[in-house]
PLY file of the C-alpha trace (Angstrom):
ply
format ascii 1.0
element vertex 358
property float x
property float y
property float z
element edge 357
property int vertex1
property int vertex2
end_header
19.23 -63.82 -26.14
20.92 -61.27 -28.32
17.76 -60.09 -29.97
16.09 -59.07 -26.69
19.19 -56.91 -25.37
17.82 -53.90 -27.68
14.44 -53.29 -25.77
15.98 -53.47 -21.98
16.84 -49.74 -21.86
13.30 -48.97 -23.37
11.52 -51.36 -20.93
13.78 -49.85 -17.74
12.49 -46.16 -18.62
9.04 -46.85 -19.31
9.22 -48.86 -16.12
10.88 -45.21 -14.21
7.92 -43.39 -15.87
5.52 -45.59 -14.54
6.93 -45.30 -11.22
7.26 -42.07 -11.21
3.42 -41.17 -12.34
2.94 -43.22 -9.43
4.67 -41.14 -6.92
4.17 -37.60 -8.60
0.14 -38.89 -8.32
0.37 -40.07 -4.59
2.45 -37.03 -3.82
-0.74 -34.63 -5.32
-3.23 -36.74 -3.97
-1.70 -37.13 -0.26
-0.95 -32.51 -0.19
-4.37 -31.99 -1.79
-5.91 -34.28 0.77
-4.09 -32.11 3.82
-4.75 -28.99 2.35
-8.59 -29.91 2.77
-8.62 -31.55 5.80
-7.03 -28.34 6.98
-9.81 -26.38 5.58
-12.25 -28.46 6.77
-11.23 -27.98 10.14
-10.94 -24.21 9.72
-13.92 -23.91 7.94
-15.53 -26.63 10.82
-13.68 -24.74 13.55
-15.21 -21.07 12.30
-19.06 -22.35 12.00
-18.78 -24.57 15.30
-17.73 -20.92 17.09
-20.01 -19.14 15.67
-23.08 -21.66 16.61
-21.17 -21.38 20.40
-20.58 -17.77 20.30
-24.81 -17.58 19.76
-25.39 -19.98 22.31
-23.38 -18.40 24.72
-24.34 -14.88 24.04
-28.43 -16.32 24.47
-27.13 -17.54 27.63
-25.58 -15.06 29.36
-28.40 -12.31 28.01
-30.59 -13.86 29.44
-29.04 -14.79 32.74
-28.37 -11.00 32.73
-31.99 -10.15 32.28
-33.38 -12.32 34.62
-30.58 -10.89 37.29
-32.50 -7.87 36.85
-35.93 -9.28 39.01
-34.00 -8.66 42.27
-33.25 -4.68 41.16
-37.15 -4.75 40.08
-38.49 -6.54 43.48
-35.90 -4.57 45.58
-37.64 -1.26 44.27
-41.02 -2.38 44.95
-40.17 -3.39 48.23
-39.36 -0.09 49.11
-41.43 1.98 47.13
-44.62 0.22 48.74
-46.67 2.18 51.55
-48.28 -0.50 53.09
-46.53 -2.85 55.62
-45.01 -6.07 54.02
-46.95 -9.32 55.40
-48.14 -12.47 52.86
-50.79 -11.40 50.97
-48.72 -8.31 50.00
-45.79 -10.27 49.44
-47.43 -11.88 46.69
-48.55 -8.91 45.25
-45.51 -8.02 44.73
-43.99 -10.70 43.18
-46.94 -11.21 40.37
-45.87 -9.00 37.92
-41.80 -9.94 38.23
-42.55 -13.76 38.45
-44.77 -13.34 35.39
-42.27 -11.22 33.34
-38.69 -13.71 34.31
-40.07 -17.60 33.48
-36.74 -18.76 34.30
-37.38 -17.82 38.12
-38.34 -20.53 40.44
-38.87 -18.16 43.62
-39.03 -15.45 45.33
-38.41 -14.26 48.81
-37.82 -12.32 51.60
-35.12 -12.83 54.10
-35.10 -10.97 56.88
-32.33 -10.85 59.40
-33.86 -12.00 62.99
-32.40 -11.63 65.87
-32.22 -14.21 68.63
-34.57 -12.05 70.75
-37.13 -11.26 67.70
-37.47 -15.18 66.89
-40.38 -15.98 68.91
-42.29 -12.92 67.83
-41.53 -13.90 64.07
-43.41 -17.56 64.52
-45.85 -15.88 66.42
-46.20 -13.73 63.17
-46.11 -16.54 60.96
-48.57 -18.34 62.75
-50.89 -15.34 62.49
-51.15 -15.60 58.89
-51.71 -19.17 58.42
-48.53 -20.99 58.70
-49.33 -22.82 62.13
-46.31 -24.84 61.11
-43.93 -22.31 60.50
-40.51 -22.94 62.61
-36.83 -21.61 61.73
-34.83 -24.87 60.86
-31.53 -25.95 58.95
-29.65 -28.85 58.28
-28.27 -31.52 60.05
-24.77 -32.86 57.81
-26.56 -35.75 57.19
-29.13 -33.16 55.34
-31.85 -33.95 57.95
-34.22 -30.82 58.41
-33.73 -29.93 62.39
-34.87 -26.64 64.50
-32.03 -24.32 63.61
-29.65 -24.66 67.06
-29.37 -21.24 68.73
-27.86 -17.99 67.14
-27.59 -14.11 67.59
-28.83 -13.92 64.18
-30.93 -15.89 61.79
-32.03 -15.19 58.21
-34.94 -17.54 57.59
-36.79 -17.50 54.13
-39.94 -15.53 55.82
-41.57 -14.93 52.98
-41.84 -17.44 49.44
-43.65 -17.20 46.34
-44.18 -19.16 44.38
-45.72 -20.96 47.52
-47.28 -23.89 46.19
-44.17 -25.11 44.77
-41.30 -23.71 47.44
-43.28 -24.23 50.54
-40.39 -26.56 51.54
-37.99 -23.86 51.54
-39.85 -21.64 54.18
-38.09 -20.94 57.40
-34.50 -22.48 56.26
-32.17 -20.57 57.68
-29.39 -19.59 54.74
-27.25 -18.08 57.72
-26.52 -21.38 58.37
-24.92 -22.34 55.08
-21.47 -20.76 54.95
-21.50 -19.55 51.07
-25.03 -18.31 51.03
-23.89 -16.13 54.68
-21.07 -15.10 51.96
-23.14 -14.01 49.19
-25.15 -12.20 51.66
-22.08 -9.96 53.58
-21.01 -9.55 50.13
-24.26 -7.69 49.41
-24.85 -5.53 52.28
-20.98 -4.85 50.85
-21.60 -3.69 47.60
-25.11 -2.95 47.44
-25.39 -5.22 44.39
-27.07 -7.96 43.87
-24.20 -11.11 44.77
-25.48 -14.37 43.58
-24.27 -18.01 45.44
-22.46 -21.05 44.82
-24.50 -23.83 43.01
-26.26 -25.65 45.83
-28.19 -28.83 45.49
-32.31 -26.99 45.97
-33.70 -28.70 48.70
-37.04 -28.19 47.84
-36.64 -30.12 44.40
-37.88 -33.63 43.92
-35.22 -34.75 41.97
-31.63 -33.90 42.64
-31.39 -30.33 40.99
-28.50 -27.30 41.49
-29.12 -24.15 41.29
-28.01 -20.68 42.64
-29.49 -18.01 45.60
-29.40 -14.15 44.49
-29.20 -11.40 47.11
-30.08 -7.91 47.39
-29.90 -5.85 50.58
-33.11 -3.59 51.87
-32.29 -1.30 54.42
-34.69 0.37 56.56
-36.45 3.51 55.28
-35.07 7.41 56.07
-31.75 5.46 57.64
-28.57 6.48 56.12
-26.73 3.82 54.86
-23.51 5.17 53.32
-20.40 3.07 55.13
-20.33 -0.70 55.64
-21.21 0.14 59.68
-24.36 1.90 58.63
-25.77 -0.48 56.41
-24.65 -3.27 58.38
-27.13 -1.46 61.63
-30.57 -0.58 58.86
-30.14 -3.49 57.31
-33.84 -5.37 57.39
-33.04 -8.27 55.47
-32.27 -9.11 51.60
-35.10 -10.14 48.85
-33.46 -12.97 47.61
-34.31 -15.09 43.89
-33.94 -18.58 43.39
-32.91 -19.76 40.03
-32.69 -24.00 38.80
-30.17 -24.12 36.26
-31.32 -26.15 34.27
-34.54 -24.72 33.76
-32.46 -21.07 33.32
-30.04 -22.68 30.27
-33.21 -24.04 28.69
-34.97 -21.28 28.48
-31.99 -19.64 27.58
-31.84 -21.48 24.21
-35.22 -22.12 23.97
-35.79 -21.78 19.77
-32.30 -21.19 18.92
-31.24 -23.56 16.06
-28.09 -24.90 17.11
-27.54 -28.01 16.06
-26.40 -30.80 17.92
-24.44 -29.71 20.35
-23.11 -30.27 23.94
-22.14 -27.58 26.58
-20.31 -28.15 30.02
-21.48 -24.96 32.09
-19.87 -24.56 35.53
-19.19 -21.94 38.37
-15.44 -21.87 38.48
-15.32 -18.95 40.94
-13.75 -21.59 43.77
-14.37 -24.56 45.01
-17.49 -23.83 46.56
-19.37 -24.85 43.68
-18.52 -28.51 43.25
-21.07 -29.16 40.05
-21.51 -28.86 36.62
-24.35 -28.58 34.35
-23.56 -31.41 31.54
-26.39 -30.57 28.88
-26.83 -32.02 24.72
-28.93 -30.43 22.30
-30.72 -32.09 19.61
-31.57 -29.15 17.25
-33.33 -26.73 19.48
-34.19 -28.78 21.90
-32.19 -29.97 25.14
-32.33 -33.72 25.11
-30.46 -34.20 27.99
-28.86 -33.07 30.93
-27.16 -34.20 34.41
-24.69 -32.82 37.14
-21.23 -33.92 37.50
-18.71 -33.58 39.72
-16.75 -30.01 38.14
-12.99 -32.43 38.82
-14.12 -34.73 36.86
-12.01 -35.74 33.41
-14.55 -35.25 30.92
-13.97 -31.44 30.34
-10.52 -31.84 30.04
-11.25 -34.98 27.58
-13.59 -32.36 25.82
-10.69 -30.05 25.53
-8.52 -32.16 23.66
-11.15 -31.99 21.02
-12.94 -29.33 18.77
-14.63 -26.95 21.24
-15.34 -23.01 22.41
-15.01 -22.32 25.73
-15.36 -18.93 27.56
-16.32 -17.28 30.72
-18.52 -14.38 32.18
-19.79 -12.78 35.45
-22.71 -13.63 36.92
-23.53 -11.14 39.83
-19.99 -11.33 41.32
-19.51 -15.27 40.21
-17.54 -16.11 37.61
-18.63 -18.85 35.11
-17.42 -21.34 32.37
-18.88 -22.49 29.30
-17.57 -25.12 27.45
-18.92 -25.92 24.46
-18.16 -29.02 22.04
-19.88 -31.66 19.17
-21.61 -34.48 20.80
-20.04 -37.56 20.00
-22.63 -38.67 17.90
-22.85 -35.64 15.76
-21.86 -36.26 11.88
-19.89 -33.77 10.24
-20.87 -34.78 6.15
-17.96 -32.34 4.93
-15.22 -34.28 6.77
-15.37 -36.97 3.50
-14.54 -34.60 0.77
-10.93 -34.82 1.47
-11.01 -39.08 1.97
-13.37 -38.45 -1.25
-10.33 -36.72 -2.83
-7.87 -38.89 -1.30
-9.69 -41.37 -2.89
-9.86 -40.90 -6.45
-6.56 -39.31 -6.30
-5.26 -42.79 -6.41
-7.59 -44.31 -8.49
-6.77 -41.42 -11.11
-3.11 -42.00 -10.86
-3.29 -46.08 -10.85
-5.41 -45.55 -13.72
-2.67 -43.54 -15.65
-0.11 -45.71 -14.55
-2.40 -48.14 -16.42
-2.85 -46.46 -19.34
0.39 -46.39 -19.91
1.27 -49.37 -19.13
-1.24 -51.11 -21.29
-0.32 -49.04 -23.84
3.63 -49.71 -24.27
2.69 -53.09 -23.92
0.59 -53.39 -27.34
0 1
1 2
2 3
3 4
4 5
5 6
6 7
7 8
8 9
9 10
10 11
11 12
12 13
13 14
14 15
15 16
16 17
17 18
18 19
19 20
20 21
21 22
22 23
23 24
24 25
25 26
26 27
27 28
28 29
29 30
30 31
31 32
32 33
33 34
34 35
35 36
36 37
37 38
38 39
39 40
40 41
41 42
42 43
43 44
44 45
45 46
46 47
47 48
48 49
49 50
50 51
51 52
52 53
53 54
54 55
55 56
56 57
57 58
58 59
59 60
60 61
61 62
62 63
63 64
64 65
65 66
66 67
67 68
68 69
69 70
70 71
71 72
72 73
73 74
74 75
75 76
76 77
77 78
78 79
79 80
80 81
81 82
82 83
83 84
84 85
85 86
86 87
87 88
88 89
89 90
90 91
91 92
92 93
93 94
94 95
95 96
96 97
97 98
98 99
99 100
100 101
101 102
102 103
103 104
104 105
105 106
106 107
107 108
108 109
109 110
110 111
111 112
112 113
113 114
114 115
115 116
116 117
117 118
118 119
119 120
120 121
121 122
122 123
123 124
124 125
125 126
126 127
127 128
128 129
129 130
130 131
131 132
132 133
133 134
134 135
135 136
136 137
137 138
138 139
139 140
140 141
141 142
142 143
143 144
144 145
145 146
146 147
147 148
148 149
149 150
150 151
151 152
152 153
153 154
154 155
155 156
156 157
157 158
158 159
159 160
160 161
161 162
162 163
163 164
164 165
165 166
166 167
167 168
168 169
169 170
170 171
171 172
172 173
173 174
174 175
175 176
176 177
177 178
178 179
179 180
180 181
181 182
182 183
183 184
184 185
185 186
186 187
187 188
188 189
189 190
190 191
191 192
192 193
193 194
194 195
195 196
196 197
197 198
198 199
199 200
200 201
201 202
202 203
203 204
204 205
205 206
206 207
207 208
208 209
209 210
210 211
211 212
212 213
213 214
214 215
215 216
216 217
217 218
218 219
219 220
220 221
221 222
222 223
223 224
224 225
225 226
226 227
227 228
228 229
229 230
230 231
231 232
232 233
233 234
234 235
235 236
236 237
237 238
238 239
239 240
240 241
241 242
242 243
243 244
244 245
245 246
246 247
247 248
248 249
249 250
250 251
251 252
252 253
253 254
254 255
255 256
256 257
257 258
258 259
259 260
260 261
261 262
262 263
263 264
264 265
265 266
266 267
267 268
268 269
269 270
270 271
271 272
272 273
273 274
274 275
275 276
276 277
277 278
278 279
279 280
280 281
281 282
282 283
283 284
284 285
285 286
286 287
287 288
288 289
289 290
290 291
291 292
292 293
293 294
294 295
295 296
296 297
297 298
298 299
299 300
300 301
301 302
302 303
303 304
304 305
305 306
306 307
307 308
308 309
309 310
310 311
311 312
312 313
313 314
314 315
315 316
316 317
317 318
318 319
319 320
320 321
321 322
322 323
323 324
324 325
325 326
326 327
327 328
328 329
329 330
330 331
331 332
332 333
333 334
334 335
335 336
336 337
337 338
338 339
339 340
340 341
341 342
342 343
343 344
344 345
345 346
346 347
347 348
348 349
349 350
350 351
351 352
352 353
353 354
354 355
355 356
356 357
């Protein structure tokens, strides 16, 4: 008993260094490990914004160009000397429809008065479209002859026609945001786009937006709201499918995989948004949901860019975030450090250990 008394304060401190390499090692290991997995996220953070910051800046470019068709139809419109029926309707719209892919249509709305209906279908009629008729929707979205007004503003004139002959003759006075796109217009005399609307002439349930421009009549002056409100003829208007627009868009771009929640958050008017994921360059998917819904705000909790920008007097969101199944290979460098961090200090602690006790 007496003989072992000697070695207890040796094996106490070795015991206190042991323990200590322990916890100084854990310590390091554990504030090395946060320092990277801050710098991972920083340095995750800065290249996930700049990949957004391209994608957005694609996107609204080339929203922004394609806005431009209207300004280019709009002066050919006027600038032509020969009077506007079909045949020189599509003349016009070759060259513009060729030039902006992401365009679906384009028409020519003119504003009709109750007393100038019948001599519109009998115009219509002339040139082939023996079923021509002015017609809008029921709430049940049934297609019925549009009910009496002092003014209608049918789609007169599509091209397109092969693939928006089911628009022709709807009349957009009868849907209250495209009438306010459209006083908005003769307003400004810009170009005022819509609220997403479902397109009934799609297929398959698609949203897109209308664009406006007013065209007054020639030689007429049309410098106060009055004045262009009496030589106004009607508006050219563009019809864009959003999805089609984003793809396009980002058509080549090497973004990664990516998702982007794009909605029109001017009011509640536009109830949609465009839920889209990219697989490299690509867009592998897409679908509309309802713009209340709790997945952006789920997104939001998360790593993601979001920002917003005009489109011709609408304002819009993009929100853009990593798909869920997306792999981030940098996030294991700091488990990676975490990790042998601890092995590196057990195996001191072991050292020393094994070494007191020989």
């Amino acid at each position: 008993m007496t003989s072992g008394e000697p070695h207890l304060p040796g094996v106490r401190w070795r015991t206190v260094i042991i323990v200590l390499v322990v916890i100084l090692g854990m310590t390091l290991s554990l504030l090395i490990f946060f320092r990277v997995r801050v710098f991972e996220r920083e340095n995750l953070q800065v290249e996930f914004s700049q990949r957004a910051t391209a994608g957005a800046t694609a996107i609204q470019r080339n929203i922004q160009g394609h806005l431009e068709v209207l300004y280019s139809l709009g002066a050919l419109y006027t600038a032509t000397s020969q009077p506007l029926n079909r045949e020189a309707f599509r003349e016009l719209t070759k060259g513009p429809l060729k030039r902006y892919p992401g365009v679906q249509g384009l028409g020519w709305v003119p504003r009709v008065s109750e007393g100038k209906r019948e001599a519109y279908l009998a115009a219509a009629q002339k040139e082939g479209m023996v079923d021509f008729e002015i017609i809008e929707w029921t709430p049940r979205w049934q297609v019925v002859r549009a009910a009496r007004r002092d003014v209608y503003y049918p789609i007169f004139y599509m091209e397109p026609l092969e693939s928006q002959k089911a628009a022709l003759g709807f009349n957009l006075g009868s849907v209250p945001s495209y009438m306010e796109a459209m006083q908005k217009a003769l307003s400004t005399e810009e170009a005022v786009a819509s609220a997403w609307h479902s397109l009934a002439q799609e297929t398959v349930e698609q949203f897109g937006f209308l664009l406006f421009l007013p065209i007054y009549q020639s030689g007429v002056p049309h410098r106060t709201f009055e004045e262009r409100r009496a030589s106004l003829q009607g508006f050219t208007m563009a019809i864009f499918r959003l999805s089609t627009l984003v793809e396009k868009s980002l058509h080549g771009m090497e973004l990664g995989n990516i998702g982007l929640e794009l909605s029109d958050v001017t009011d509640a008017a536009s109830r949609y948004l465009l839920s889209l994921q990219l697989n490299a360059s690509h867009m592998s998917s897409w679908t509309f949901l309802p713009r209340q819904s709790a997945e952006p705000e789920a997104i939001r909790a998360g790593l993601h860019w979001e920002t917003t920008f005009n489109v011709a007097g609408r304002k819009w969101s993009m929100l853009f975030h990593p798909i869920p199944q997306a792999r981030h290979p940098s996030s294991w460098q700091a488990w990676s450090i975490l990790v042998v961090g601890v092995l590196f200090t057990f195996l001191c602690a072991g050292f020393f250990l094994l070494k007191w006790r020989s």
